[in-house]
N, C-alpha and C positions, 0 to 999 in steps of 0.2 A: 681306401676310405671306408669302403666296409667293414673292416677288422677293426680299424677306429671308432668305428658309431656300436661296432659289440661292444669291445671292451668299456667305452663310455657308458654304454647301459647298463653292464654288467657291476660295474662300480660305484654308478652317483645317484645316492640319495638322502632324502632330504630332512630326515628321523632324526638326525644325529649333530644338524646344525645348532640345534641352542645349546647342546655340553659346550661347545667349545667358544658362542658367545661371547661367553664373559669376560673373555680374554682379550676381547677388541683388538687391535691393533695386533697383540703379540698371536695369535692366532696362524695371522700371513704365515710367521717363521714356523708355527706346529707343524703349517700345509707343506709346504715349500721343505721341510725338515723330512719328513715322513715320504713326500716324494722320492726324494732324491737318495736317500737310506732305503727305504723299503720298498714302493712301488716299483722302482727302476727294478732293482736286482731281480727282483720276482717276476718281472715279467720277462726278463731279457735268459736270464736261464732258465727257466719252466719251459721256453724256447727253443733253448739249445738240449732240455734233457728232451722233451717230447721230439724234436725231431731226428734224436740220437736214436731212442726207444718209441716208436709209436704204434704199438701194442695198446688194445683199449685196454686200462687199468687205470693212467697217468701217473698219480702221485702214487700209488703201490707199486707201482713196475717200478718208477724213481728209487725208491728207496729199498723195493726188494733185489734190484741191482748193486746196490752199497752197501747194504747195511745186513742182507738178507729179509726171509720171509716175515718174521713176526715183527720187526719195525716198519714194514713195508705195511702190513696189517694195521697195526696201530697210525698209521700216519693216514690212512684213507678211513678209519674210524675216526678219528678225530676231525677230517673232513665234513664227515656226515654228521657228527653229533654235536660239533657247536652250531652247527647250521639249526638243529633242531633246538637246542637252550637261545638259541637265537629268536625265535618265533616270538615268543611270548615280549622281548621287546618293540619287535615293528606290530605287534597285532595291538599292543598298550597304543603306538601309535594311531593306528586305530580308532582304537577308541575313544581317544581323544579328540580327535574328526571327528565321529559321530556327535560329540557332547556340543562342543560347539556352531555345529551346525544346529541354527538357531535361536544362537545363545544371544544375548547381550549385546549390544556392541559397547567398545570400551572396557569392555568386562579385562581386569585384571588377572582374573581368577574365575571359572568354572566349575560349581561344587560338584555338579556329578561326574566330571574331568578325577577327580579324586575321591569318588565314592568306590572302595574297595571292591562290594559287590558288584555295579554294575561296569566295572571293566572287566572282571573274570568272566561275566555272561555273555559280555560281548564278544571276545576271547574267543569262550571256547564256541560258539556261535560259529564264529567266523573261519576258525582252524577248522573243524568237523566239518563244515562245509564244504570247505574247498576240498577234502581228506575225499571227500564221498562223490566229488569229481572229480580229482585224479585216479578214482579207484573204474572210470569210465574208459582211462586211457589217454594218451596224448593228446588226441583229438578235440577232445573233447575239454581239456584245461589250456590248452594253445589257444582256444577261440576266445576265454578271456584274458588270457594272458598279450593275445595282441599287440591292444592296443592302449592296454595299462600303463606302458610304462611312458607312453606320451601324454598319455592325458593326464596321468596322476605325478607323473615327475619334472619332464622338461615343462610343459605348459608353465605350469605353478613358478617353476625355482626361474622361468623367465620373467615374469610376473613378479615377479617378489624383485629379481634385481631390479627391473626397470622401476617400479614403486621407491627403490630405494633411490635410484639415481637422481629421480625427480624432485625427490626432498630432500637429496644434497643439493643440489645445484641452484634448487626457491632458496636457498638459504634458513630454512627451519633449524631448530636447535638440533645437536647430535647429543645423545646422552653416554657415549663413547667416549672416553680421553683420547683426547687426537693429539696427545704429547708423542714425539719421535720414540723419546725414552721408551714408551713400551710397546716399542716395536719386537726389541729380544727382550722373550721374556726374564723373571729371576729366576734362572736353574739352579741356585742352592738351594731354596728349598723344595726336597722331594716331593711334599703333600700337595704343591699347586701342579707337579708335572703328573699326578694321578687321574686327571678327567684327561689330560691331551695326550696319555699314554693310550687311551682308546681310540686314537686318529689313525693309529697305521690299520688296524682292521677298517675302515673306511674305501682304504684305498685294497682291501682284499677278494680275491675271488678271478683277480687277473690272471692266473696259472689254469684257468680251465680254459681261456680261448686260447692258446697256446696250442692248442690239437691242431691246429690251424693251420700251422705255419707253414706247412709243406704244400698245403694248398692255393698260396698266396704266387703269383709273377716273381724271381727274383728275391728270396725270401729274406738272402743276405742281408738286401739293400730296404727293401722296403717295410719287413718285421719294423725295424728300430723305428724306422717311420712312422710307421702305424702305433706304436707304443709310447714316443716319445708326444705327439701330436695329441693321442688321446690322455698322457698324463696330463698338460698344456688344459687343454680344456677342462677336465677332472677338475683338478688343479683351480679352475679360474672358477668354473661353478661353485665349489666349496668355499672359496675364499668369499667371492662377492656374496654369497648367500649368508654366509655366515656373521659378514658388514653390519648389511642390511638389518637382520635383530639387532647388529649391538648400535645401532644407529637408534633405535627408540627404545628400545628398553634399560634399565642402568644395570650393569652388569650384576650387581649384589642380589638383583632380584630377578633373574632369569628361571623361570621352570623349565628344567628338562623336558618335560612332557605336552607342557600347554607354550613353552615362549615362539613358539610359529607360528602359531595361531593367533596368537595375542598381536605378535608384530603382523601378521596379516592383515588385524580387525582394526590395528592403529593406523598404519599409512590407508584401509580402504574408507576407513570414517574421516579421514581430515580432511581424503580428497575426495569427499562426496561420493564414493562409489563400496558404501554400505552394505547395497543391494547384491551387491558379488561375493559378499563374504561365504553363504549357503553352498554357492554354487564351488567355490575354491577348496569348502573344506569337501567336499562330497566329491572333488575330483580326487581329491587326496587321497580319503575314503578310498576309490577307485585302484589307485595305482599301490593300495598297501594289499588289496585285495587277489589283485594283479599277482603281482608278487611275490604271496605269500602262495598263490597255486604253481606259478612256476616252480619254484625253490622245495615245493612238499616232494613230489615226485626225483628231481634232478639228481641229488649227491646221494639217496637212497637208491636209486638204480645202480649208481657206480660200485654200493657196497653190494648190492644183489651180483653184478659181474664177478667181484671176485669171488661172493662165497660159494659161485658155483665149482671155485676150484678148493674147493675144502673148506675154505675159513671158517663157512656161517652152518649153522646146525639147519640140518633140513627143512624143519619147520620155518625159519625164516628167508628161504628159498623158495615158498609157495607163493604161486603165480596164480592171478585170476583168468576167467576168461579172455581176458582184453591183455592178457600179460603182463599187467600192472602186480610188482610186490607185493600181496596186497599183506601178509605177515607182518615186515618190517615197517610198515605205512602203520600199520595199527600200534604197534611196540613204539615208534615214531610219536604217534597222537597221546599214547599215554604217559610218557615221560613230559611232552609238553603241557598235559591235563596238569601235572605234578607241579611244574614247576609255576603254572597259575596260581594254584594255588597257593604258592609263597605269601601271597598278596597280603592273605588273611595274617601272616605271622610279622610281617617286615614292617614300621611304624609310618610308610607312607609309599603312595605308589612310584615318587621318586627314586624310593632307595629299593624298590625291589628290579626296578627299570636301569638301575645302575648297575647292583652287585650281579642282574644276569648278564649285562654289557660287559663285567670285569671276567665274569664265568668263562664266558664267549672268548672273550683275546685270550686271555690265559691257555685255553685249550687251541685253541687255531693258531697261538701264538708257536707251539710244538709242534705242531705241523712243518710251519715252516721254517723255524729251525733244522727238521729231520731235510727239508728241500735242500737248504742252503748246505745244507753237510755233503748232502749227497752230489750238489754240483762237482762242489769241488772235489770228492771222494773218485768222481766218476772220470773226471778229465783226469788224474794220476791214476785209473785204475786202465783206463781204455784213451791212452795219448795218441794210437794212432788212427783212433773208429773215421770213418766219415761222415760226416755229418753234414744234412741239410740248411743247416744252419749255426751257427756258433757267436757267444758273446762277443762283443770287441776286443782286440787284442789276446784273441786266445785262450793261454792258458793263464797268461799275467791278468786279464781281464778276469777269466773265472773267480781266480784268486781274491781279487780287488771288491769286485762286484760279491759275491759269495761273504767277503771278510765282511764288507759296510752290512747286509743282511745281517748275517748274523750277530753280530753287536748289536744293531739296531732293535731284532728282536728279542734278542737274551733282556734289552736295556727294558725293553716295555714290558716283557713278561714279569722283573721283579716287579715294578711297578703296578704292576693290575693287582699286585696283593697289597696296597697299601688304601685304605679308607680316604674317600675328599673330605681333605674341609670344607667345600663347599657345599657337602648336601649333606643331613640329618638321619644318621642310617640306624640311628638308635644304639643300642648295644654295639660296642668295635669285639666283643669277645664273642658275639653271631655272626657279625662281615666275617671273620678271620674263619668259624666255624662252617659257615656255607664254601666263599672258596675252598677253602684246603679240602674240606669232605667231598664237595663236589668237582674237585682234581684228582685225589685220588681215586674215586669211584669210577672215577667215567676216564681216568688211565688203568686202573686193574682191569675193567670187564673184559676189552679185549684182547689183552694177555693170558687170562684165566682162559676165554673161549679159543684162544689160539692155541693152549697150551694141553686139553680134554677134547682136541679136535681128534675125529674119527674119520679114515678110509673113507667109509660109508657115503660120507659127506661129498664127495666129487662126484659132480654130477657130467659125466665123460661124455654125454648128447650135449649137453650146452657147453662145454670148453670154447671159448674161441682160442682165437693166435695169441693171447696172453703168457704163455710160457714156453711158447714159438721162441 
């Protein structure tokens, strides 16, 4: 039950509910689809390699065991660095919290929700912040990190279903087609599967409690437990929350950024409970804040572990008082100052809130591609290892499980380079320019730095059992 209530924190939230709104109905199958393809595999072998290899590294051991070192490198950079293009979409969420807390009610639309400037203030407000308390130590960002993720995520998205359940059942209108028909959606055309090709990174981030598994009763038996239950719930929260907006709002006019808030401030005004609006978005507020200080410190430490075996150039090996990164923490803050800044170029905060969402899968999408390789790579490379754990059925299992992964992510990755028709991104010859440049860039650097690495660089006091 424990390893279920991690992996469920570790995965659901509540940012990303209005992209896939608009798809009412067909939506269940996006969830349900992405599950069963993506979640499962990734959780169920990141399982059987960490308990194969459990050497702190994770996804670099994984892959420096298959593939060797410099895809091993690049698979735990891509780790850390979508996570950081990531920021600047849950901090827009954010923002958006703060705007509406106070706003209107009924309000459709929130003009300083999409006042350029004051989302990048808030932004970088918020990131800096949190930057300059991780740079205090664990200690000290654990203590808001707590209790963030209940206040700011379960409360709300319980809240939000049951608001919703209440105005199906009174009988009020649903602004949702509740036709069967679109339940699966139209997969011919490719342009409506570009917002739902962002659903499998939803369900991402399950390969880091995975360290776990060996610490778990029985790990055979009860991992799949623990994985399968918490996909179940995942799984149920996304779907009902997701309902829930397309229940009042008509799907044509969904804002990415503001339609949570909006569907909050409808079901609390019809049913007289107005007054709570402040208080839901300021909890929201809370858990993005939460959030965003766990996550600064987390997948930058894992990059600081390896480069103390060569990878990372000295300078970003420096360590504060409190043993916080604090090098990589700063090089961290500034690519995300960067990427705020789009704001100013991209023709609305929608489309710069998407193409860093499309930035984001596309690179974490490689990642796990290099995972899904290396499963199966590793089960024909080490048939006889023992292992604490292992897939179902084996080696046919790895196979199975390993093959649906990689399709499923090969399928989304072409997909995140294709522009929605649903949202106004201006220029298609800038979409195309920002990903492709910001794929290639942020796959060269750390092949360039892997490839000018020096001796010098191994810091032989800090080695641990990583290449034990």
């Amino acid at each position: 039950m424990t390893l279920t209530v991690m992996n469920v924190a570790a995965v659901v939230s509540l940012k990303g509910l209005a992209s896939e709104a608009g798809y009412g109905l067909g939506s269940i199958f996006y969830y349900l689809f992405a599950a069963i393809m993506f979640l499962i595999p990734v959780s169920l072998i990141s399982a059987e390699l960490a308990a194969s290899f459990p050497q702190k590294g994770g996804v670099y051991v994984w892959v420096k065991e298959a593939f060797g070192k410099r895809l091993g490198f690049l698979a735990i950079w891509l780790q850390w660095i979508q996570n950081t293009i990531w920021f600047p979409t849950v901090l827009t969420f954010s923002a958006v919290s703060i705007a509406f807390i106070g706003a209107n009610p009924n309000s459709t639309n929130v003009a300083l929700a999409d006042n350029k400037l004051y989302v990048a203030i808030v932004c970088f407000v918020i990131y800096w912040g949190a930057t300059l308390v991780n740079l205090r130590g664990i200690s000290a960002s654990s203590k808001i990190s707590k209790f963030g993720g209940l206040i700011g995520t379960i409360i709300p998205a319980g809240l939000l279903i049951l608001l919703a359940a209440i105005w199906l059942f009174s009988g009020k209108p649903l602004e949702m087609n509740t036709s069967m028909k679109t339940l699966v959606p139209n997969l011919s055309n490719l342009n409506n599967l570009v917002l739902a090709s962002s659903i499998f990174l939803y369900f991402a981030g399950m390969e880091l409690s995975s360290v776990h598994v060996t610490e778990i009763e029985n790990p055979q038996k009860n991992y799949p437990k623990a994985i399968i239950l918490a996909s179940v719930i995942s799984v149920t929260i996304f779907i009902l929350g997701t309902l829930a907006i397309s229940f009042v709002l008509p799907s044509n006019s969904i804002n990415l950024t503001q339609g949570l808030f909006i569907a909050f401030d409808k079901y609390l005004t019809t049913f007289h409970l107005g007054f709570l609006s402040p208080v839901i978005f300021t909890m929201l507020v809370i858990g993005v804040i939460a959030g965003v200080s766990t996550w600064i410190g987390g997948p930058s430490k894992g990059l600081l572990t390896v480069g103390h075996q060569g990878m990372l150039p000295l300078f970003l090996q420096k360590t504060n008082k409190n043993g916080v990164q604090v090098n990589i923490l700063l090089v961290q803050g500034c690519i995300v100052s960067i990427l705020i800044l789009l704001f100013t170029f991209m023709p609305s905060i929608q489309s710069v809130y998407q193409v860093l969402t499309q930035l984001t899968s596309i690179l974490y999408l490689v990642m796990y591609i290099l995972l899904f390789l290396s499963g199966i790579k590793l089960r024909i490379k080490y048939p006889d290892m023992k292992r604490e754990f292992s897939v179902p059925m084996g080696k046919a299992g790895m196979f199975l499980l390993g093959g649906l992964g990689l399709f499923s992510a090969s399928l989304a990755f072409i997909l995140s380079f294709l522009p929605p028709n649903q949202i106004k991104v201006g220029s298609t010859l800038n979409w195309y320019l920002i990903l492709i440049l910001g794929f290639v860039i942020f796959i060269t650097i750390p092949l360039v730095i892997y490839h000018f690495r020096k001796p010098s660089w191994v810091q032989n006091n800090k080695v641990d059992d990583i290449e034990k």
